[in-house]
Phi, psi and omega in degrees: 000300161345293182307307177302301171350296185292314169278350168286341168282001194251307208283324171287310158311298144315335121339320199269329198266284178324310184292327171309321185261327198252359200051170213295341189260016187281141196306315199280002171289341161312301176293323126341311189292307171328305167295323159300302179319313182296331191316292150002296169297295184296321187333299187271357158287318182299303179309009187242321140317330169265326161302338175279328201274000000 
């Protein structure tokens, strides 16, 4: 859970620094973006899964 943590701040973070150089309509700031979301996603299934469990 920690690990994800960690990657959705890195993953934010590297977004933000792409779209700062290459800008916001740039494909890899898409794709970043795209990964965070799945990132994102698993994050809050695990947290929902653990309040169930």
């Amino acid at each position: 859970m920690e690990t994800l943590w960690y990657e959705i701040e890195y993953l934010r973070q590297k977004m933000h620094v792409t779209a700062h150089m290459k800008g916001i309509s740039h494909p890899d700031v898409l794709m970043v973006s795209q990964k965070l979301d799945e990132v994102i996603s698993e994050f809050y299934k695990l947290t929902l899964i653990q309040k169930a469990g």
